[in-house]
C-alpha positions in Angstrom: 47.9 -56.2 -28.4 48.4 -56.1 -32.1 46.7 -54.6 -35.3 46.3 -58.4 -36.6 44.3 -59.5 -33.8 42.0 -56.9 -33.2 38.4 -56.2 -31.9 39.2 -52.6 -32.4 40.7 -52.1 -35.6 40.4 -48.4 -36.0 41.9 -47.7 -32.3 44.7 -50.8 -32.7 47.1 -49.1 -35.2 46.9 -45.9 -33.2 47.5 -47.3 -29.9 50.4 -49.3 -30.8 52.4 -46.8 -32.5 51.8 -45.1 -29.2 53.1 -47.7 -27.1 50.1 -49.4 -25.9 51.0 -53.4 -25.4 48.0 -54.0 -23.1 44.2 -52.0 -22.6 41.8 -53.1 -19.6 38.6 -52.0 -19.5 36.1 -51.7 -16.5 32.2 -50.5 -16.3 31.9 -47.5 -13.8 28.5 -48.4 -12.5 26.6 -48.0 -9.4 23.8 -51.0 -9.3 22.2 -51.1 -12.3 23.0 -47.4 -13.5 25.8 -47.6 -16.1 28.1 -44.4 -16.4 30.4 -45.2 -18.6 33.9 -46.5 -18.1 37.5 -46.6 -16.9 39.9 -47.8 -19.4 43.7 -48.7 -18.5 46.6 -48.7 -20.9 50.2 -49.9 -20.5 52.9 -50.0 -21.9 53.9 -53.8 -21.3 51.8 -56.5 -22.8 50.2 -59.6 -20.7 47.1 -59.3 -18.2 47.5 -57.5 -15.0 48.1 -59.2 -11.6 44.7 -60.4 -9.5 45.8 -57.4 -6.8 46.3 -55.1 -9.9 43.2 -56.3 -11.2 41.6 -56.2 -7.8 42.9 -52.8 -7.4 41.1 -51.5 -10.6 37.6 -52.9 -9.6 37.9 -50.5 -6.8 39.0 -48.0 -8.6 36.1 -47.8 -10.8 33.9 -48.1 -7.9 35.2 -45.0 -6.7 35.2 -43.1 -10.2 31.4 -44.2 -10.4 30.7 -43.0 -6.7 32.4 -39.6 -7.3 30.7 -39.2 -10.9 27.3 -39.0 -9.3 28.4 -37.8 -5.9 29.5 -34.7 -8.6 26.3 -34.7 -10.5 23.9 -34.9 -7.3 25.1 -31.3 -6.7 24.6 -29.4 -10.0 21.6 -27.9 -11.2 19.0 -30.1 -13.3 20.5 -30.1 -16.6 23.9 -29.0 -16.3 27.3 -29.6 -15.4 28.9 -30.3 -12.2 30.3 -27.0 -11.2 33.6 -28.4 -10.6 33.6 -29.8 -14.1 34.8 -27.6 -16.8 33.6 -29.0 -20.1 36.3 -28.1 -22.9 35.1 -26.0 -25.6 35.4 -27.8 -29.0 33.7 -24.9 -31.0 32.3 -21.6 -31.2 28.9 -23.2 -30.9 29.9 -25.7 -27.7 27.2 -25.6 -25.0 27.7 -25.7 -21.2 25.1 -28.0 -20.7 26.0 -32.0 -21.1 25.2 -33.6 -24.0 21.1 -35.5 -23.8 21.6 -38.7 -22.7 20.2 -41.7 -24.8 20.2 -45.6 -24.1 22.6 -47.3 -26.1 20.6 -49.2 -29.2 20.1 -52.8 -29.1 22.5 -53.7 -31.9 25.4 -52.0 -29.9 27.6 -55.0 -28.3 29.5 -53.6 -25.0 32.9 -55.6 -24.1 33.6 -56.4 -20.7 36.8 -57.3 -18.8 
């Protein structure tokens, strides 16, 4: 990974000065119901080894089954109750933010 070669130029610089060599990202998704995702960082560059690759797939699996295992439980319209939302401001809100679909100019990357 280096700021020269980047798809992500604003998060490149960043990441490298923070020792980042190597970033692997993987869709938490359960069917067709996107979540959101699990992103890996290291600190050596190169791709990661079929079982360590093999080994994140199932990771995210898991994430994507606990997520809505989590969510199944709370109230309509709020939090898990085991999830403590930080508070960012004096006008923070307990509730999650509305969801929206993403717009059909975004572009997604994929492993």
């Amino acid at each position: 990974m280096t700021p020269q070669n980047s798809r992500w130029v604003g998060f490149t610089g960043a990441a490298v000065e923070a020792g980042v060599r190597a970033v692997f990202g993987y869709p938490l998704q359960v069917g067709a119901v996107r979540l959101g995702a699990l992103n890996l960082y290291r600190h050596t560059p190169g791709p990661l080894r079929a079982d360590q690759h093999a080994d994140a797939l199932v990771m995210a699996d898991i994430a994507a089954e606990a997520i809505l295992g989590l969510q199944a439980n709370a109230p309509r319209g709020s939090w898990p109750p085991s999830w403590k939302p930080a508070a960012t401001s004096s006008t923070s809100s307990t509730k999650p933010p509305a969801w929206s679909p993403p717009s059909s100019t975004s572009a997604s990357a994929r492993p």
